[in-house]
PAZAPA-4460 file (N, C-alpha, C; in steps of 0.05 Angstrom, whole numbers, plus 32768, in hexadecimal, padded with zeros to 4 digits):
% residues 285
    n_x    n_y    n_z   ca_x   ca_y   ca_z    c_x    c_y    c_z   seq   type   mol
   80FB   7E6B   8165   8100   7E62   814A   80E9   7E6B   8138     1      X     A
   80F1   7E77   811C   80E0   7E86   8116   80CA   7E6F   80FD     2      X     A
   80B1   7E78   80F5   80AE   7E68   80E0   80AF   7E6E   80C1     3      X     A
   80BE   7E6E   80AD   80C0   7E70   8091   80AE   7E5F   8083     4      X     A
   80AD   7E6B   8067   8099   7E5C   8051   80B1   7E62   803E     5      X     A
   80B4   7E4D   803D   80C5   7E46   8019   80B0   7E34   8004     6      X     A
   80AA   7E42   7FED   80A0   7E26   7FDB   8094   7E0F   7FDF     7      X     A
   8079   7E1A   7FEF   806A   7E14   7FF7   8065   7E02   801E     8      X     A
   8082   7E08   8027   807D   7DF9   803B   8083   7E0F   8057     9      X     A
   807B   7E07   8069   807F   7E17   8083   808F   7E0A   8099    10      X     A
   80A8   7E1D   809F   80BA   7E06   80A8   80CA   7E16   80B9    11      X     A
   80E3   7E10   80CF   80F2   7E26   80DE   8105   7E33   80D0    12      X     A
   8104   7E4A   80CD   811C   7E5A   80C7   813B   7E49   80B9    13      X     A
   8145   7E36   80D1   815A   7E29   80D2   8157   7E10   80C0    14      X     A
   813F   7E0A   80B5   8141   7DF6   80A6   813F   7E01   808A    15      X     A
   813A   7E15   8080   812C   7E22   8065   814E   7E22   8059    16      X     A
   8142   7E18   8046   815F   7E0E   8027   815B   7E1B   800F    17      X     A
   816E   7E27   8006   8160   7E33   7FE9   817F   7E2E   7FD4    18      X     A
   8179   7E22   7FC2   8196   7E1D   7FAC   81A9   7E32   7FB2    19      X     A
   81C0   7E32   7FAD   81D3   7E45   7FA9   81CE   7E46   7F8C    20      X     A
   81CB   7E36   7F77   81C1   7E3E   7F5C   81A8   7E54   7F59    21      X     A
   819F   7E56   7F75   8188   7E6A   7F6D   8191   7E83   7F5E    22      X     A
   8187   7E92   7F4D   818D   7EA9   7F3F   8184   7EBD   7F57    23      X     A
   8175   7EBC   7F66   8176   7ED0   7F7B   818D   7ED4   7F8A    24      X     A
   819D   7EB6   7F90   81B7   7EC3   7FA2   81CE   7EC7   7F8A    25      X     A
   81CE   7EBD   7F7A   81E1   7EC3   7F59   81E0   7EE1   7F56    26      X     A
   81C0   7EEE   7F48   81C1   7EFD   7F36   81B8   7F19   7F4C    27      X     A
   81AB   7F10   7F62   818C   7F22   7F68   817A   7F2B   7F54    28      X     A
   8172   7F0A   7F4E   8167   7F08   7F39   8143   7F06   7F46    29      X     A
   8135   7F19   7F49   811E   7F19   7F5E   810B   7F31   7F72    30      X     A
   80F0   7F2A   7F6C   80E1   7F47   7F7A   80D8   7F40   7FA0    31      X     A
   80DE   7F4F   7FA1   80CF   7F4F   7FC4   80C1   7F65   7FCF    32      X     A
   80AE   7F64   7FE0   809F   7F74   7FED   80A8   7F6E   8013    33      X     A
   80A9   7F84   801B   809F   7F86   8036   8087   7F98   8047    34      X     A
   807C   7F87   8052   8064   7F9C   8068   805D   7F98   8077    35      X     A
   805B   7FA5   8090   8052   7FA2   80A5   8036   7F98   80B0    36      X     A
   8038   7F86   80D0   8017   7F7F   80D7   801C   7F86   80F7    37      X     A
   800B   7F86   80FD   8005   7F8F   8120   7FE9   7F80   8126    38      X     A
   7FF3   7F73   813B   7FE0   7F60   814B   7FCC   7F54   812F    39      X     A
   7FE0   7F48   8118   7FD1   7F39   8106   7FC2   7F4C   80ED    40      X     A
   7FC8   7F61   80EF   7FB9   7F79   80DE   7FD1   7F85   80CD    41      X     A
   7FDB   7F78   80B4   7FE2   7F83   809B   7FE2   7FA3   8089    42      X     A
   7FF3   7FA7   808B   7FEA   7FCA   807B   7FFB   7FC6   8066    43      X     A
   7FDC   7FCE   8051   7FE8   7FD7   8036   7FEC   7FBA   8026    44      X     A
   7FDF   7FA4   8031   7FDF   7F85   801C   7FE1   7F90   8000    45      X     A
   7FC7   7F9F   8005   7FC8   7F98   7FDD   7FC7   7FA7   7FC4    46      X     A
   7FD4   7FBB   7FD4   7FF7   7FCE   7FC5   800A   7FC5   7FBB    47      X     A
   8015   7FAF   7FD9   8028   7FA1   7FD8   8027   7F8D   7FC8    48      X     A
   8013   7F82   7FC6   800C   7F6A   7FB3   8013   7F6A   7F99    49      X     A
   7FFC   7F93   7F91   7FFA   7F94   7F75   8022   7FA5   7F65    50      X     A
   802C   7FA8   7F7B   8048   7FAE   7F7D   8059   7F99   7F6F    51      X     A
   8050   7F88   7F7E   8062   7F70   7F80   8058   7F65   7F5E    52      X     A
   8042   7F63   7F5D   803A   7F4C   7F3A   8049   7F69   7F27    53      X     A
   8043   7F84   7F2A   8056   7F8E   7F1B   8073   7F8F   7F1C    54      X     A
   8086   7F80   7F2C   8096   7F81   7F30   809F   7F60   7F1F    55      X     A
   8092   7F50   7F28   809D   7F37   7F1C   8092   7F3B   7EFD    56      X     A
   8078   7F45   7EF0   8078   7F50   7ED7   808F   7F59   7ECA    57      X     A
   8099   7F73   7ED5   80B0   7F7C   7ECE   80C9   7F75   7EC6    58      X     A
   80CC   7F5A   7ED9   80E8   7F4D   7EDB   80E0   7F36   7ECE    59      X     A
   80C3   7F30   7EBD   80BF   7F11   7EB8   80BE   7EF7   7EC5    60      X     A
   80B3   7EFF   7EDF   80C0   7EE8   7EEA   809B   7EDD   7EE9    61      X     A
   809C   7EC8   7EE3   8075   7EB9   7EEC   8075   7EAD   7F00    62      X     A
   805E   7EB6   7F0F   8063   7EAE   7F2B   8039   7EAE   7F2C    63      X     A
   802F   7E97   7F25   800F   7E8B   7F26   7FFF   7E91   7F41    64      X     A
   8008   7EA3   7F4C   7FFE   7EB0   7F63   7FE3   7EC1   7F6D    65      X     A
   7FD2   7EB7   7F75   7FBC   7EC5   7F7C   7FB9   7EDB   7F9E    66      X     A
   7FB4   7EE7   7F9B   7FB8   7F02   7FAD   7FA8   7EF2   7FCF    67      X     A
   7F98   7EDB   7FC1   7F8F   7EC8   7FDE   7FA6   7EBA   7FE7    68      X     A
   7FB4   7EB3   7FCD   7FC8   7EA2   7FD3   7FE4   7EB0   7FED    69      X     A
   7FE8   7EC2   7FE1   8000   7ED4   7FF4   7FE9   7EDB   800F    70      X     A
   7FDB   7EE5   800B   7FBF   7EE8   8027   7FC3   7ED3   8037    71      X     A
   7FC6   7EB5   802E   7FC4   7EA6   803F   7FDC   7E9F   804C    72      X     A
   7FF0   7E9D   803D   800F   7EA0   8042   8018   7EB0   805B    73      X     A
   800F   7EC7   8051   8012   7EE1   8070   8007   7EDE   8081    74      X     A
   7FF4   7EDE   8087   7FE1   7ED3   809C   7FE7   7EB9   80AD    75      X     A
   7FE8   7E9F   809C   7FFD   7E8E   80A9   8014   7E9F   80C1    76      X     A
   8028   7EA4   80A8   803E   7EA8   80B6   8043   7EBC   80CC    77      X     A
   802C   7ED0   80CB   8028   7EE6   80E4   8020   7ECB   80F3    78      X     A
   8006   7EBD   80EC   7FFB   7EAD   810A   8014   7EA0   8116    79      X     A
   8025   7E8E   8107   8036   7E86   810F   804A   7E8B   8124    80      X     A
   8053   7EA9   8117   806B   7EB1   8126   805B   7EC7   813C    81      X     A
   804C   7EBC   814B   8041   7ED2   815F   8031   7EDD   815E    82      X     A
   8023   7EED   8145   800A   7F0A   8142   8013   7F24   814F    83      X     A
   802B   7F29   814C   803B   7F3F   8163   803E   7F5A   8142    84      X     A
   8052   7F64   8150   805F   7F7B   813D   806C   7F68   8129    85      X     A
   8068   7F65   810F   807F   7F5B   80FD   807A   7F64   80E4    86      X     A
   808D   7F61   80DB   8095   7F5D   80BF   8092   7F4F   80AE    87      X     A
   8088   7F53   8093   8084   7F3B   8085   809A   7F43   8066    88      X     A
   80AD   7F2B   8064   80BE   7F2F   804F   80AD   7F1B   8040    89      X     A
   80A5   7F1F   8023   80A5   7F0A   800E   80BB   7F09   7FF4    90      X     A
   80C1   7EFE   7FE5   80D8   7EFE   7FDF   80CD   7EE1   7FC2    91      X     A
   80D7   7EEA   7FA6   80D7   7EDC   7F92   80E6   7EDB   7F88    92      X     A
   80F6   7EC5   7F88   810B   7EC2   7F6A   8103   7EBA   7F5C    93      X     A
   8113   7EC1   7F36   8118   7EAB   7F27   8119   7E95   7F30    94      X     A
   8122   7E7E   7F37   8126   7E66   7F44   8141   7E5F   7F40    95      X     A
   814C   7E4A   7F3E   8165   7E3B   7F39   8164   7E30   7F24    96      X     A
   8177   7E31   7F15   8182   7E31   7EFC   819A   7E1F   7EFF    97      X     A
   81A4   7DFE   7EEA   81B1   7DF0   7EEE   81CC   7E00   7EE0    98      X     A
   81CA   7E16   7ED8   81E5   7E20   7ED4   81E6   7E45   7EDA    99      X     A
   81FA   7E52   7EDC   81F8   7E6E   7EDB   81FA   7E77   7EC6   100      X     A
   81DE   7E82   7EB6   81DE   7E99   7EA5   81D5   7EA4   7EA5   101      X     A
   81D7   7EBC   7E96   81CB   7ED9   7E95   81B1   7EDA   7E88   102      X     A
   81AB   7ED7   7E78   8194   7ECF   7E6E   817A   7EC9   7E80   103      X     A
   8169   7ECD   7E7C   8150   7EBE   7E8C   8144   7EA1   7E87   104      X     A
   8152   7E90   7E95   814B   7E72   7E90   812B   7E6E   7E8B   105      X     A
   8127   7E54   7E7A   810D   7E47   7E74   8102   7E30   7E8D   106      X     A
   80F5   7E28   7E8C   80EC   7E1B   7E9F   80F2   7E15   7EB9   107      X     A
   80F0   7E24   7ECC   8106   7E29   7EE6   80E5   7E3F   7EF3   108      X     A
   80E4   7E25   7F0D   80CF   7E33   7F1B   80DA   7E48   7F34   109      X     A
   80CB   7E5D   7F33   80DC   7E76   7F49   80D3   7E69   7F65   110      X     A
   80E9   7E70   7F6F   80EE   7E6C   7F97   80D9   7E7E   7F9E   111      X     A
   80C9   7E76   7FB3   80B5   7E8C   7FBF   80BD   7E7B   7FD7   112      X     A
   80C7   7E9E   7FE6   80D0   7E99   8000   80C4   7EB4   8016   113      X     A
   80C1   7EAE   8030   80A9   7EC9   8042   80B8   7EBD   805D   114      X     A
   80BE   7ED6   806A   80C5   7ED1   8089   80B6   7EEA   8097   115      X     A
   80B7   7EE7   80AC   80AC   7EFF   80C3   80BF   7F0D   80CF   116      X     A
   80CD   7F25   80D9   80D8   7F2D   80ED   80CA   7F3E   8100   117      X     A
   80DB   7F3C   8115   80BB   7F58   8127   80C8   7F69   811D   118      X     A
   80C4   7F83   8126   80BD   7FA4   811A   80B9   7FB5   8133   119      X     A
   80BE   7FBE   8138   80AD   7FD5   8147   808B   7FD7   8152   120      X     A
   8086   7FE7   8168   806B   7FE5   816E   8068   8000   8157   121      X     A
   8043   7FFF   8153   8037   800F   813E   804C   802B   8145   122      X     A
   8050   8039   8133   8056   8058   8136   803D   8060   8140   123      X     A
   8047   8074   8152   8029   808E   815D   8033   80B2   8156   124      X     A
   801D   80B3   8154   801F   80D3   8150   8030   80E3   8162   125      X     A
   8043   80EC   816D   804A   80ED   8189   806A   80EE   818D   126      X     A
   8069   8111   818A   8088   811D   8182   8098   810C   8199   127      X     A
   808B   8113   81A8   80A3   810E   81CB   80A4   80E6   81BF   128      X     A
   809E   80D9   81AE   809C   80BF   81B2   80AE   80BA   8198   129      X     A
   80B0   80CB   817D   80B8   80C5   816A   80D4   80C4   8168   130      X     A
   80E2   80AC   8156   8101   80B8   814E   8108   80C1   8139   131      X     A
   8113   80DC   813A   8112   80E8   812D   8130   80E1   8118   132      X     A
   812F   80E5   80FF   814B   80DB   80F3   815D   80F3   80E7   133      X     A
   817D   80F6   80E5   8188   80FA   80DD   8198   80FA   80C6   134      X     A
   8196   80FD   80AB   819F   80F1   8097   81B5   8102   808E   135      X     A
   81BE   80F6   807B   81D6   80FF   8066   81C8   8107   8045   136      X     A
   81D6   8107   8036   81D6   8112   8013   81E6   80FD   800C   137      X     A
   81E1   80F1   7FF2   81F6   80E7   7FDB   81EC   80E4   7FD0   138      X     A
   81F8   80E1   7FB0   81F5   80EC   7F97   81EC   80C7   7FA1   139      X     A
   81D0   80C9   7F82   81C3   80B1   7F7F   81D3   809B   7F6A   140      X     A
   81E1   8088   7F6F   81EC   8076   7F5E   81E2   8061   7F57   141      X     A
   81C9   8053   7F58   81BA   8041   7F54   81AE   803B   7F35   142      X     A
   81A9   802A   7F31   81A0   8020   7F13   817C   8033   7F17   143      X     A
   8181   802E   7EFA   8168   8045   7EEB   814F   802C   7EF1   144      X     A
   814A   8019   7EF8   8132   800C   7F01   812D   800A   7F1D   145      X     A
   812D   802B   7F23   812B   8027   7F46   810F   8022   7F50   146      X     A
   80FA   8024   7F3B   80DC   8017   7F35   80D2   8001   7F43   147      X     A
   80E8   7FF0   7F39   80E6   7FCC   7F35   80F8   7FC1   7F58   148      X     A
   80E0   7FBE   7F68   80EE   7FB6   7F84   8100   7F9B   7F84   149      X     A
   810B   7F9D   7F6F   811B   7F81   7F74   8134   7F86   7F85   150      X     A
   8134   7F61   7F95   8144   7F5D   7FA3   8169   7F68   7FA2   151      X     A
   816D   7F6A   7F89   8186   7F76   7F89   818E   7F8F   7F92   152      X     A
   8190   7F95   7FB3   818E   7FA5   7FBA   81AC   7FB2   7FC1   153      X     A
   81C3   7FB0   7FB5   81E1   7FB7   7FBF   81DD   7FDC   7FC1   154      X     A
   81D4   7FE0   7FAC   81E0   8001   7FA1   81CB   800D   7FB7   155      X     A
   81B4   8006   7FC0   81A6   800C   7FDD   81B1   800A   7FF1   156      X     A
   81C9   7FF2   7FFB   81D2   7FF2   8012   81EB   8004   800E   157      X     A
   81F1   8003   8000   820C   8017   7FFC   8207   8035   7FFE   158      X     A
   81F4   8038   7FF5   81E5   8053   8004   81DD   8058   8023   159      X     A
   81D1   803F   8022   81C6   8042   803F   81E0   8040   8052   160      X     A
   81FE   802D   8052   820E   8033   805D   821F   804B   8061   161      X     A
   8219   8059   8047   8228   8077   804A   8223   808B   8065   162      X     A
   8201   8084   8066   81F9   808F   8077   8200   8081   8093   163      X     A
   8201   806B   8098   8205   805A   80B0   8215   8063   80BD   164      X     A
   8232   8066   80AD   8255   8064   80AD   8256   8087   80B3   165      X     A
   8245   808F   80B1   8244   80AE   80C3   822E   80B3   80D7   166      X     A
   8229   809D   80E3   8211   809E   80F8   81F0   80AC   80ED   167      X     A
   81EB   80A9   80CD   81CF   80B5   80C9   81C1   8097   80CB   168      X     A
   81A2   80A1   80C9   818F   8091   80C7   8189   8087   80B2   169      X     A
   8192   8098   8097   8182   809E   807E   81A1   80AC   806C   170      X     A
   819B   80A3   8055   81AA   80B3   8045   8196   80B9   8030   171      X     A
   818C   80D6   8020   8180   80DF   8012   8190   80E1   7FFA   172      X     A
   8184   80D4   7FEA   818F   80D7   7FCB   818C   80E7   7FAF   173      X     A
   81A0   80F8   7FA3   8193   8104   7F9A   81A4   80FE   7F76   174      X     A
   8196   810F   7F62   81A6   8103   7F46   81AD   8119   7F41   175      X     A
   81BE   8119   7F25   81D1   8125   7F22   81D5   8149   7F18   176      X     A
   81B0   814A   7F1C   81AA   816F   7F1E   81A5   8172   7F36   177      X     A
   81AF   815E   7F55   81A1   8169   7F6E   8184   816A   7F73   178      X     A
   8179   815D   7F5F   815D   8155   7F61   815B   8136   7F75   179      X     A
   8145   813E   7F8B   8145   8129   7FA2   8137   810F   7F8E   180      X     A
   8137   80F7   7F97   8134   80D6   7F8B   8123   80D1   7F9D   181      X     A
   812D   80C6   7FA9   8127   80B6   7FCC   813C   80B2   7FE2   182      X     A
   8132   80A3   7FEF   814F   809E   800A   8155   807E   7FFC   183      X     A
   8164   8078   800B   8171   805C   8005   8161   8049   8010   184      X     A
   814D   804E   8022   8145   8039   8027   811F   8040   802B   185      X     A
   8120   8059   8023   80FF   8069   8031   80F4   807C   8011   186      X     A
   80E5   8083   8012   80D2   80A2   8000   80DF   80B5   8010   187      X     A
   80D8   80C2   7FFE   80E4   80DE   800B   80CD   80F7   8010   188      X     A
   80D2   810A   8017   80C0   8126   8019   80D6   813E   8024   189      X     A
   80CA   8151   801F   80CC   8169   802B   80B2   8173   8036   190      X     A
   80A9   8188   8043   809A   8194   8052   80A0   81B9   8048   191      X     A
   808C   81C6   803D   8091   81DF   803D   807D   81F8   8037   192      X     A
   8075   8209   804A   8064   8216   8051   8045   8208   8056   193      X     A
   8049   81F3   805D   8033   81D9   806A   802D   81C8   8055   194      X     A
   803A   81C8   803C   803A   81BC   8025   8044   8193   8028   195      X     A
   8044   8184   8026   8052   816D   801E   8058   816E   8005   196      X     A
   8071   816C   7FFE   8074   816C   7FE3   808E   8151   7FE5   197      X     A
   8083   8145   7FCE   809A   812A   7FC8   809C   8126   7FA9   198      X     A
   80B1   8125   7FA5   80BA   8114   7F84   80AC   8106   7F72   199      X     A
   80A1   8110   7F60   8090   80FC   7F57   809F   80E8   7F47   200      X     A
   808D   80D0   7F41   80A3   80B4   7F3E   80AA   80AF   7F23   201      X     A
   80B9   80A4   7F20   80C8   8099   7F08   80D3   807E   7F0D   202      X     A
   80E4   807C   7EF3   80F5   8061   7EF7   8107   8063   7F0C   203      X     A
   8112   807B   7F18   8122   8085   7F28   811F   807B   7F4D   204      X     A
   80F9   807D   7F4D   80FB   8076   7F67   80E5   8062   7F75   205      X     A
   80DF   8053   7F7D   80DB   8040   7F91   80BE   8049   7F94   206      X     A
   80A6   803C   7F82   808C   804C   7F91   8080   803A   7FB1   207      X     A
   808A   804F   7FBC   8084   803F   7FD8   8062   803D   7FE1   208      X     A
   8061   802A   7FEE   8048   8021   7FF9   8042   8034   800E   209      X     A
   8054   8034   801A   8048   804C   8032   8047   8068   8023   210      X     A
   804E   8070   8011   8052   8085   8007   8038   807C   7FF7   211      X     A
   802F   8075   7FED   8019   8075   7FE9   8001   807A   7FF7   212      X     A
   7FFA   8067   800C   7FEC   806F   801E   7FE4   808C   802D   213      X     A
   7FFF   8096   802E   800D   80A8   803C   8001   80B6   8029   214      X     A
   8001   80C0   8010   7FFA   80D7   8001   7FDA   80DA   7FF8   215      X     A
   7FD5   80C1   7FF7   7FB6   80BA   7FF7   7FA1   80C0   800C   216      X     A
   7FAD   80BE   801E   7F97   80C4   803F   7FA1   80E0   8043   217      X     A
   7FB3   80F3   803A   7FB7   810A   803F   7FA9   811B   802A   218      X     A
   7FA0   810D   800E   7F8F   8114   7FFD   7F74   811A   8001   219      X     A
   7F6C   8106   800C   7F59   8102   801C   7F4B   810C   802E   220      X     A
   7F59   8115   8040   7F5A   8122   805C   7F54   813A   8052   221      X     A
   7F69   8148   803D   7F5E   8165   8036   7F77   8176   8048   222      X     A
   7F80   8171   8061   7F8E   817E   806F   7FA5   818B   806D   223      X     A
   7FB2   8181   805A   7FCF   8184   8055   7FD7   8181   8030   224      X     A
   7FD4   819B   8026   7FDD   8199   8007   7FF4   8188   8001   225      X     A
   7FEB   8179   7FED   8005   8160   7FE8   800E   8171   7FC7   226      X     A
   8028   8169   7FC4   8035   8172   7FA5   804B   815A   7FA7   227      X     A
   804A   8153   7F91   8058   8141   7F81   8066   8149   7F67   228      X     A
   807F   8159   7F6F   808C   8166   7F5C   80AD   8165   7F66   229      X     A
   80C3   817B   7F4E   80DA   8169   7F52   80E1   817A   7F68   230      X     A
   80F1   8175   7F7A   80FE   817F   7F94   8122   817A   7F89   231      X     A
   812B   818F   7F93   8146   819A   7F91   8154   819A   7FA8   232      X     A
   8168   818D   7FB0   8179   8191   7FCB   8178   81A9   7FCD   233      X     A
   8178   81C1   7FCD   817D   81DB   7FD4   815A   81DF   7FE4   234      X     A
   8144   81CF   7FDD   8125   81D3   7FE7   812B   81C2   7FFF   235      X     A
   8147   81A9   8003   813C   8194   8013   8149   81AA   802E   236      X     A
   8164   81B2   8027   816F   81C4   8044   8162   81D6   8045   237      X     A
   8153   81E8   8037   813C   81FF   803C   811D   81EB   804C   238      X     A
   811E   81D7   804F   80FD   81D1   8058   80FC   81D7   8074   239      X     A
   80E3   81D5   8074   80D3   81E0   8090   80D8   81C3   809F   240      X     A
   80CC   81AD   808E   80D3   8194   8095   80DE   817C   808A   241      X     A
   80E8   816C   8086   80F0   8150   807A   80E0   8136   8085   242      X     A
   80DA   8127   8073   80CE   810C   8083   80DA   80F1   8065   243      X     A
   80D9   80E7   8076   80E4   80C9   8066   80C9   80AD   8073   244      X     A
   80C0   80A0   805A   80AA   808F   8060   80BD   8076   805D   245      X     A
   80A9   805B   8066   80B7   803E   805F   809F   8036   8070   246      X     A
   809C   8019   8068   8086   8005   806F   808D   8000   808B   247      X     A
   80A5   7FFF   8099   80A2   7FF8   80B5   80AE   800F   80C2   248      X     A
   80B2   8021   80B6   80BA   8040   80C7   8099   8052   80C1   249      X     A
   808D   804A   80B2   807A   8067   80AA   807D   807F   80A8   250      X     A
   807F   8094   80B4   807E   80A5   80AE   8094   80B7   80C7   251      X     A
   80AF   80C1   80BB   80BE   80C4   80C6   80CC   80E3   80C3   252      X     A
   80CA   80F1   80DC   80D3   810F   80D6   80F6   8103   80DC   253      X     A
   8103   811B   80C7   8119   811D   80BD   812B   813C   80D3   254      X     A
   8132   8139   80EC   813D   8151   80FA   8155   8164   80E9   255      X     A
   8163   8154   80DD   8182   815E   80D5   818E   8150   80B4   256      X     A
   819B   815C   80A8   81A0   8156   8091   81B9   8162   8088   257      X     A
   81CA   8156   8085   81DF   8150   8081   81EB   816D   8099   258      X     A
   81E7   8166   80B1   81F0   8175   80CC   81DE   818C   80CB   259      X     A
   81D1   8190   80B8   81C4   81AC   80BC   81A8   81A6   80BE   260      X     A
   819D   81B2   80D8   817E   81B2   80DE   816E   81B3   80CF   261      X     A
   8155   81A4   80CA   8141   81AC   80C4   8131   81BB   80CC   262      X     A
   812B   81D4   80C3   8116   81E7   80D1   8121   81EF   80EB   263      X     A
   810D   81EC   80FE   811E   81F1   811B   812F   81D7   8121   264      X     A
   8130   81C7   8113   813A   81A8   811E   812E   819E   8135   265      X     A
   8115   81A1   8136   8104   8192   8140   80ED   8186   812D   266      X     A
   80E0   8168   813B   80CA   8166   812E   80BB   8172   812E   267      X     A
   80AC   816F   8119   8097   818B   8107   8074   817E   810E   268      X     A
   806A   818F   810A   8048   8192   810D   8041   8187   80F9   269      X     A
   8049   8185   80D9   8043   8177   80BE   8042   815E   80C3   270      X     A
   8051   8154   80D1   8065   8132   80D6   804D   8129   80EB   271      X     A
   8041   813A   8103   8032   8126   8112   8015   812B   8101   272      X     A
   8014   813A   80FC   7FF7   8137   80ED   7FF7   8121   80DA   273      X     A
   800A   8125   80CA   8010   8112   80B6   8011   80F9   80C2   274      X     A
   801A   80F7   80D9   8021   80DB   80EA   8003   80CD   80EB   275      X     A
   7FEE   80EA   80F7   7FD1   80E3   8105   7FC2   80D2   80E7   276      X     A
   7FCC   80DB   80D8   7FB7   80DE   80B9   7FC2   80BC   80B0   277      X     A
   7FDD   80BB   80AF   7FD9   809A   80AD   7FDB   8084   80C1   278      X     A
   7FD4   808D   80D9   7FD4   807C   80ED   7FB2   8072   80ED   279      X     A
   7FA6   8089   80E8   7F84   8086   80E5   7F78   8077   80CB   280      X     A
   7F86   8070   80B1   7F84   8066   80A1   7F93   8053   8098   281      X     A
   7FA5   803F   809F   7FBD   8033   8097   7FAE   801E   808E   282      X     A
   7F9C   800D   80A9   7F90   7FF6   80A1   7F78   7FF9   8085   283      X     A
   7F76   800A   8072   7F5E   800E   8064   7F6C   8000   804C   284      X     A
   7F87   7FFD   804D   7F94   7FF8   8035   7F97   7FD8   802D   285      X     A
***
């Protein structure tokens, strides 16, 4: 039985209550963060943190929160549920509202709600060990605040099922000049002539935490030229390589795309280096 934090209390899974008036289960009315910890060691807190206050900024929601305050929250709830591989969801609504409207209600304190799931052991550098993913294409249909990580996540799963409902891992999204976005659920990249090159961001796409990291320690390193410019489906089936990032996948080579290989359709030499470079720096963040 797992342990949850709702609004201020720590309690089992099976007991945690939240209004059906909540505007979170009404409107997806609400920001959330996820990130990973291993044996109690967090990556990327306070990204995620400063993610998160721009996110509830954005959407207005006030939430009196000090960055010790969520610190202590997580920490709890990793000690709690084990100190193993997990997951950490946090999760803010608006709150509950004694009637449904559209509007942004006055005095109505937001639900702050955090659970754990496990995850996977750490990723390693280590072709023969990695899974490698398969994706699809579809045109991007999602609202123009793909910025703002709020909980209203449908036009994401509806993507991400396109891909499912044909056995991919990933569906890569692109807008309506064939210019790449993101995946439905990850950052995106291509790989080309030892280059990393990824999308640079807009309202359009999701600035990911690992993708941050990820571009920062490869900055860093010096090893591998990074570009942040627009990519065209016609560059993504021409690459040498594909990789797709996310907080509990990291850093993920891309074999096949929409049935047609990447490169040789094997994992690439970019992807484990890349693997080595944030496996050696994750915890700095």
């Amino acid at each position: 039985m797992s342990t949850v934090f709702l609004n201020g209390d720590y309690l089992p899974m099976e007991e945690a209550r939240i209004s059906p008036m909540d505007r979170g289960f009404l409107f997806g009315d609400g920001i959330y963060e996820v990130l990973p910890s291993y044996a109690g060691r967090m990556v990327g807190f306070d990204p995620h943190m400063e993610r998160m206050s721009r996110g509830l900024s954005a959407v207005g929601i006030k939430l009196d929160w000090s960055r010790t305050q969520w610190k202590a929250v997580c920490d709890k709830l990793i000690e709690r549920n084990g100190s193993g591989n997990l997951g950490l969801y946090l999760h803010v609504s608006r709150g509950a509202d004694s009637r449904r409207f559209h509007a942004y209600p006055e005095n109505v304190s937001p639900t702050v709600f955090a659970f754990t799931f496990e995850i996977p052991a750490e990723p390693v550098a280590d072709k023969s060990q990695v899974k490698a993913f398969r994706v699809v294409t579809d045109r991007d249909l999602r609202w123009e605040r793909c910025h703002i990580k709020s909980t209203a996540l449908l036009g994401n799963v509806m993507h991400f099922q396109h891909g499912y409902q044909q056995g991919a891992d990933e569906t890569l999204l692109f807008n309506e000049r064939d210019e790449l976005t993101e995946a439905s659920a990850c950052n995106a990249y291509i790989v080309k002539d030892g280059v990393v090159i990824t999308p640079p961001l807009d309202q359009y796409k999701l600035p990911g935490i690992t993708r941050y990291i990820l571009l920062d320690l490869l900055r860093k390193d010096g090893q591998i030229p990074v570009q942040e410019r627009i990519v065209t489906k016609a560059e993504v089936y021409a690459a040498d390589e594909v990789l797709v990032t996310s907080s509990s996948k990291e850093v993920v080579p891309v074999i096949a795309v929409d049935g047609r290989p990447v490169g040789n359709g094997e994992v690439g030499d970019i992807w484990l280096q890349a693997q080595k470079i944030y496996s050696a720096g994750k915890f700095d963040y």
